[in-house]
N, C-alpha and C positions, 0 to 999 in steps of 0.2 A: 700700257701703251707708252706710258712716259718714258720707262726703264729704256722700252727695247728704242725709241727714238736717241736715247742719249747714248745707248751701243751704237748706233748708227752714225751719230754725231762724231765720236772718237774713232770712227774708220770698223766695220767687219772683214776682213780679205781672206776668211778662210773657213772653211766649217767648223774647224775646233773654237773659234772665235762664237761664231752665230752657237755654240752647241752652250757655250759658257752664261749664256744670258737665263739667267737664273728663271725668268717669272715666262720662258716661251715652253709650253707643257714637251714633254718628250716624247707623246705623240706627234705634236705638228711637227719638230726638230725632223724624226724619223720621215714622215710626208718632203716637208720641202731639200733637205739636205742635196739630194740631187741633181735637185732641179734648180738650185742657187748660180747663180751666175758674179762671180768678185773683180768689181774695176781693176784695172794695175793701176791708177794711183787715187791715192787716199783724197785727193784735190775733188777729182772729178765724182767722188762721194758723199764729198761734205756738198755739193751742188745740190745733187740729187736731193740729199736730204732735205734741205733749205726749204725747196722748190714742194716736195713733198708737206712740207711743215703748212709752205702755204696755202696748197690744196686741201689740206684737210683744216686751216682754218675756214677758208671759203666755204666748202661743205657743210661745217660747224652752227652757221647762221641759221638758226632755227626760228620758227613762228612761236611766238610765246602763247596763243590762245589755244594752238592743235598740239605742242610737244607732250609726251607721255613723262612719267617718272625716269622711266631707264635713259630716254635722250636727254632727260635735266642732268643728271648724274654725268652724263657725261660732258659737260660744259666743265670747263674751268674754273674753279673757285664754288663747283657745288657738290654736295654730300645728299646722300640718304634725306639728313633734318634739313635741308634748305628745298629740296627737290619738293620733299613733302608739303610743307608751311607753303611755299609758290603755289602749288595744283591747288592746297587747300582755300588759299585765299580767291585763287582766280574764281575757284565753285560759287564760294563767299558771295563778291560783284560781280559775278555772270562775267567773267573775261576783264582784259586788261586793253586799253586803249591810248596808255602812255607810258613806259619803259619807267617814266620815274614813280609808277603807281608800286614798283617793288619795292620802294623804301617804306610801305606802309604796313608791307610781310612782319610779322611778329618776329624780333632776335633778326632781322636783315641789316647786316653793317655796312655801312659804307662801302667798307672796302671789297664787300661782296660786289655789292650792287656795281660799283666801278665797272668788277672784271667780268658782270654777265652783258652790260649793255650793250657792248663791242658782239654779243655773239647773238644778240636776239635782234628778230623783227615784230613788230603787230598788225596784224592783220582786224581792222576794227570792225570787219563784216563778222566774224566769229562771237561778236559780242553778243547776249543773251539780253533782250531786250523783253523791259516791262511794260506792259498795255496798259494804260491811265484807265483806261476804262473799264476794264474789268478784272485789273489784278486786286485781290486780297489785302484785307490790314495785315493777317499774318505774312502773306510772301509780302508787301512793300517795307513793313518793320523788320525783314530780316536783311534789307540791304543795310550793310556799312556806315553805310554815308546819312542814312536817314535815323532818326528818332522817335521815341516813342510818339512823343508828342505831334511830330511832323508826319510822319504816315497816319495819323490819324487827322489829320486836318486837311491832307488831301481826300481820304477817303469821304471824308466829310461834303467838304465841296463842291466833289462827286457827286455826291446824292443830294443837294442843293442845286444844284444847276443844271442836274439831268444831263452829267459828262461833260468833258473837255473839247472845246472846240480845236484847243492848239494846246503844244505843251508849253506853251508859256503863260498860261491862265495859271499856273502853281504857285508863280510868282505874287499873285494877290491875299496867297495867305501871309499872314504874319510871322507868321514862325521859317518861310521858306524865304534865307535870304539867298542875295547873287552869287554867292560864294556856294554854297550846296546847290542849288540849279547849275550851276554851270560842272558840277563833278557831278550831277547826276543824269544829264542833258542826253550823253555817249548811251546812257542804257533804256532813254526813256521813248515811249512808242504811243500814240493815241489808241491803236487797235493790236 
């Protein structure tokens, strides 16, 4: 996509021109050839293009808790291994509820994350939420954010008090301070 944008960029005015673009297959060349329409001048091209560039950034703006592998790939500054690590992580914390939760992706650089925030949205309803009250040691110790120790002192409490009135009774453990409550707050549910 980049290639045939920057033939576009440099002016196309001819089919031998649009035929020269190495990565457009020579089935589609054969399809559109025809059908090609070329401005007389290179001015009123470079517009088009612009204009085009920005449409297809606006399009671009993807939901980061519903995009698939193939729309990650297609983002700017991401590959195969970043598309991957993202999905995998999101599976990780049941979804992502803040753009800067990508800098927490294994091998995510800065300068990744820089060039994806401009192209993502979060939708925070997508988030996979945990019931206090009847999730498992095993699924609450496979969140991130929690610890051995802490998914078990909630479970604990649990069964000491015969459930959570509110999710903020977590906070009377010892081991759950404000700083973990409040990143795990987005995922957390009484039922």
């Amino acid at each position: 996509m980049k290639v045939i944008l920057k033939f576009l960029k440099n002016g196309i005015v001819s089919n031998e021109a649009l035929e020269k673009i190495y990565v457009l297959p020579k089935e589609l060349y054969v399809l559109i050839k025809d059908s090609t329409i070329y401005p007389s001048k290179t001015k009123e091209l470079k517009l088009e293009t612009k204009t085009e560039e920005k449409q297809l950034f606006v399009q671009r703006m993807m939901e980061l808790n519903a995009i698939d592998s193939v729309e990650l790939v297609s983002l700017r500054g991401v590959g195969p291994f970043y598309a991957s690590q993202i999905l995998k992580y999101r599976i990780k914390i049941g979804g992502y509820y803040k753009k800067e939760q990508l800098l927490e992706v294994w091998k995510m650089k800065t300068e990744t994350y820089e060039q994806l925030i401009s192209q993502l949205i979060i939708d925070s309803e997508n988030i996979r939420k945990i019931a206090l009250n009847t999730v498992s040691f095993d699924n609450l110790y496979a969140h991130p954010y929690l610890s051995y120790a802490q998914a078990n002192s909630i479970v604990k409490m649990r069964l000491q008090q015969g459930g959570f009135a509110s999710i903020e009774d977590i906070l009377s453990s010892k081991l759950i301070d404000r700083g973990t409550y409040e990143r795990m707050l987005p995922y957390l549910s009484l039922n």
